[in-house]
C-alpha positions as semicolon CSV with decimal commas, in nm:
position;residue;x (nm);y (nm);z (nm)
1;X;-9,785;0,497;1,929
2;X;-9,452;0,410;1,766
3;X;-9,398;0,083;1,618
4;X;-9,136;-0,119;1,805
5;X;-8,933;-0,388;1,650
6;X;-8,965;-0,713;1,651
7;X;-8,732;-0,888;1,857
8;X;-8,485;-1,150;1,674
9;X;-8,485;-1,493;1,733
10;X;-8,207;-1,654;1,814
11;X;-7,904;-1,655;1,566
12;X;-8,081;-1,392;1,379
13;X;-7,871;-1,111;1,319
14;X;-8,076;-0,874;1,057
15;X;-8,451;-0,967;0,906
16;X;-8,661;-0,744;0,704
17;X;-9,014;-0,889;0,616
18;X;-9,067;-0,566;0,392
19;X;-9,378;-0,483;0,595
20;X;-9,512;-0,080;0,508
21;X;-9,131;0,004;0,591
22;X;-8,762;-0,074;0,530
23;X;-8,587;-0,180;0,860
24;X;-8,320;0,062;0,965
25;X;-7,944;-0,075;0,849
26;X;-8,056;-0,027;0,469
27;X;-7,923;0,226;0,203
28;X;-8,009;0,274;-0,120
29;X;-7,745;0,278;-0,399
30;X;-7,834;0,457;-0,733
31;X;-8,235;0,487;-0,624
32;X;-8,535;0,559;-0,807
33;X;-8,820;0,579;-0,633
34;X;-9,068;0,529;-0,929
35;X;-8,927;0,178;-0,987
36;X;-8,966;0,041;-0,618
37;X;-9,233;-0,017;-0,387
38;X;-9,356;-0,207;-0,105
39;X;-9,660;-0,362;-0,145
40;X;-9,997;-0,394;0,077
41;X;-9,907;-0,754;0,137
42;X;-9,569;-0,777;0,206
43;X;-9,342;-0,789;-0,048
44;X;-9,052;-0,570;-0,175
45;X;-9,125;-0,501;-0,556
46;X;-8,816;-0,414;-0,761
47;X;-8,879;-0,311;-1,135
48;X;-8,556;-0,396;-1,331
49;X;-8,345;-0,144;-1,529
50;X;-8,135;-0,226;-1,826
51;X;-7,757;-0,138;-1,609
52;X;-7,607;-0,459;-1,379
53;X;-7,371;-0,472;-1,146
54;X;-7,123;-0,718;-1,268
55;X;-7,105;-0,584;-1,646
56;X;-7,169;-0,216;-1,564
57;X;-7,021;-0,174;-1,260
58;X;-7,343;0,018;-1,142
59;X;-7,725;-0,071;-1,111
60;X;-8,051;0,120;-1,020
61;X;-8,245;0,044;-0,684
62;X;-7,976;-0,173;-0,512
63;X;-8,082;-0,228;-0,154
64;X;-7,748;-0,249;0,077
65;X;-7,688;-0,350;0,477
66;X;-7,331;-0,439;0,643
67;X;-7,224;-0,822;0,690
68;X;-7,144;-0,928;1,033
69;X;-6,840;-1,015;1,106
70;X;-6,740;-1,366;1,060
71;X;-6,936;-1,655;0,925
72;X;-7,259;-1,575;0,842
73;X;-7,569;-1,668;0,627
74;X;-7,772;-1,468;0,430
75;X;-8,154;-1,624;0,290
76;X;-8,410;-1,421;0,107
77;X;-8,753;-1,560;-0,035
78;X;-8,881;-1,392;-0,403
79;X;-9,110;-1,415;-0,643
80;X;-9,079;-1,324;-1,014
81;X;-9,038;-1,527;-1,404
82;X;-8,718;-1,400;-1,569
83;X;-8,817;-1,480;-1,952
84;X;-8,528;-1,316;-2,144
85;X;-8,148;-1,324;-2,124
86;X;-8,059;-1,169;-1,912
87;X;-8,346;-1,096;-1,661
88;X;-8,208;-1,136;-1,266
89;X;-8,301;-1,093;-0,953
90;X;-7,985;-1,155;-0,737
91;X;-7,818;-1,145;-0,383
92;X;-7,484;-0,935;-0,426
93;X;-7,158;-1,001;-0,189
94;X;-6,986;-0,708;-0,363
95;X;-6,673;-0,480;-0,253
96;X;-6,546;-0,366;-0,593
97;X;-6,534;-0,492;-0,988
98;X;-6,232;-0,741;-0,903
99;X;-6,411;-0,913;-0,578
100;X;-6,814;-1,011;-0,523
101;X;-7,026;-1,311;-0,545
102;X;-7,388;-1,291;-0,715
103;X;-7,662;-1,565;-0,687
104;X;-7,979;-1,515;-0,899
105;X;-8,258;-1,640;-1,003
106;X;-8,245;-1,531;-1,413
107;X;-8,267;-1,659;-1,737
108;X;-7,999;-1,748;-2,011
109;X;-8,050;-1,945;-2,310
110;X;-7,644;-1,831;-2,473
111;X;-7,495;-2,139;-2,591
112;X;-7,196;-2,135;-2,376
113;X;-7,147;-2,324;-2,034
114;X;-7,183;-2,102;-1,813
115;X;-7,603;-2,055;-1,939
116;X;-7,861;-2,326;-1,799
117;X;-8,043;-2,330;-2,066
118;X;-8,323;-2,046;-1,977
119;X;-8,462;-1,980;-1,658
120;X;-8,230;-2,064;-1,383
121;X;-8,042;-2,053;-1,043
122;X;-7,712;-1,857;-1,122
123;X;-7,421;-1,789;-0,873
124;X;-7,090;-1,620;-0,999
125;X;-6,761;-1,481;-0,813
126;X;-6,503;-1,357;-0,891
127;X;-6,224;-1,291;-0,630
128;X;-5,824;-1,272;-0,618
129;X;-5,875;-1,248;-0,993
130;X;-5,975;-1,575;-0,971
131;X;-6,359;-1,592;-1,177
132;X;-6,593;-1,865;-1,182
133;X;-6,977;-1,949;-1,246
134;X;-7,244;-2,255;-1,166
135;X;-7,605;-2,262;-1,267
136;X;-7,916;-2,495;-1,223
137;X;-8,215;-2,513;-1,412
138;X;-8,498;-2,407;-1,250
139;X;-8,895;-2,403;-1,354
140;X;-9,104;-2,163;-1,027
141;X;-9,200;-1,875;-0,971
142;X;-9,099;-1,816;-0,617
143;X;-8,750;-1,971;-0,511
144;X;-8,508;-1,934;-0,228
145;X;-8,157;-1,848;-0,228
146;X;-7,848;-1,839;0,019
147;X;-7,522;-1,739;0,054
148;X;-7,334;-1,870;0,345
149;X;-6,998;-1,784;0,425
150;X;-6,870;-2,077;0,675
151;X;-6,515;-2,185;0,743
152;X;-6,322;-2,001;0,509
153;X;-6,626;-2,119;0,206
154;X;-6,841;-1,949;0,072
155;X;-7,132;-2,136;-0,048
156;X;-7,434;-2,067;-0,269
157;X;-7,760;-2,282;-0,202
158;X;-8,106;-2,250;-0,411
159;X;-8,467;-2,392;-0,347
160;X;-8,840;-2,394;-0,447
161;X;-8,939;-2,511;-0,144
162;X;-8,897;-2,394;0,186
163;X;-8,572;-2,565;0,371
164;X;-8,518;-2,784;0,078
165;X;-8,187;-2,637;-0,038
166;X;-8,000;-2,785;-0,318
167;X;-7,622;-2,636;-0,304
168;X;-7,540;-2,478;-0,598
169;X;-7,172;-2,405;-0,588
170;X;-6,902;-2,340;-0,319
171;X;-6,502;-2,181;-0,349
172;X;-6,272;-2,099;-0,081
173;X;-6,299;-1,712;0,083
174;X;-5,999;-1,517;0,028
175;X;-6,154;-1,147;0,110
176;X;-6,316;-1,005;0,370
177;X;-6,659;-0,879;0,250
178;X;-6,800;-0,613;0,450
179;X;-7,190;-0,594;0,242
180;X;-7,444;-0,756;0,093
181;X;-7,706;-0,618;-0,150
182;X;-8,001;-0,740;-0,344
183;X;-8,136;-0,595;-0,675
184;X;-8,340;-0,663;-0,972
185;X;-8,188;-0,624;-1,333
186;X;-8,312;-0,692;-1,702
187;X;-7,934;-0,656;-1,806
188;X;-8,005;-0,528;-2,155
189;X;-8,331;-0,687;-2,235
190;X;-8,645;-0,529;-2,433
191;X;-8,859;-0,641;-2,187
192;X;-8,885;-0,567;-1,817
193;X;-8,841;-0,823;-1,519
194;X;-9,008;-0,751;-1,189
195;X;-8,899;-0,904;-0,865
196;X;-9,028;-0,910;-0,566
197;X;-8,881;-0,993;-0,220
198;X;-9,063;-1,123;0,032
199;X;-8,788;-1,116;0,344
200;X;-8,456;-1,119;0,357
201;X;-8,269;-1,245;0,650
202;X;-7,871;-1,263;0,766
203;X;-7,767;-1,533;1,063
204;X;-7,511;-1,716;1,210
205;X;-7,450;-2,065;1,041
């Protein structure tokens, strides 16, 4: 028999629990196949190359679905320990090199504000050519993060627990995304960072 989807609960607009197989709505950007999997138990394993979005205007094995229209909120759970600049595994709101917003869970030790000292929550934007950056410390190996677009904010929330968000940063929404994307980068460092998503999830606020 064919396998049926899981209806949504309530306010749930798009969920994929990564189980044997992507939920339709996905695309790949830039794939290689060698470098993602999904695993026996669940999770979506990401094995980070050296290109990123925001510097290199391009990345290997970004996963992409539409954004409702409207508000909206988008939560994923992962797993991973960046351990050199600039390891990342991030949430992308991204139209083009002059308007997205990036949270991550990454690592930068740089002695310049915008690092948190090592391993960290990150969230960065940039649109109207208007740029700006927050970060957290953070010290676990599986986190939270969200993204929630809400009366004309967007909004950037982190956590190592379940429900126990922490906001990170917020700025008023001047553009009209139309996708969100999630990927793993190691952003030009020796080593490699693998992430691993467990679900990712868009809803109404």
């Amino acid at each position: 028999t064919m396998p049926t989807s899981t209806p949504l609960p309530e306010g749930v607009l798009f969920r994929d629990d990564f189980n044997r197989e992507l939920q339709p709505g996905w695309e790949w950007e830039n794939e290689n196949a060698i470098n993602w999997m999904l695993t026996d138990d669940g999770w979506l394993s990401i094995v980070g190359q050296s290109e990123y979005l925001l510097i290199h205007e391009t990345q290997n094995n970004l996963l992409w679905t539409s954004l409702p229209e409207g508000d909206f909120v988008i939560t994923v759970k992962l797993k991973g320990r960046p351990f050199e600049n600039f390891h990342q595994a991030s949430i992308f709101i991204y139209e083009d090199p002059e308007n997205y917003i990036s949270i991550n869970h990454g690592y930068c030790d740089q002695p310049q504000p915008t690092c948190a000292g090592g391993e960290g929550f990150y969230m960065e934007y940039k649109t109207g050519g208007a740029w700006g950056a927050y970060n957290a410390p953070a010290d676990s190996e599986t986190v939270y993060l969200r993204l929630e677009q809400n009366e004309n904010q967007i909004i950037g929330y982190y956590a190592t627990e379940e429900g126990n968000w922490s906001r990170l940063g917020r700025f008023g929404n001047y553009f009209d995304f139309t996708r969100v994307g999630i990927g793993v980068s190691n952003a030009g460092a020796t080593s490699t960072l693998i992430g691993y998503y467990d679900w990712f999830e868009i809803s109404v606020p």
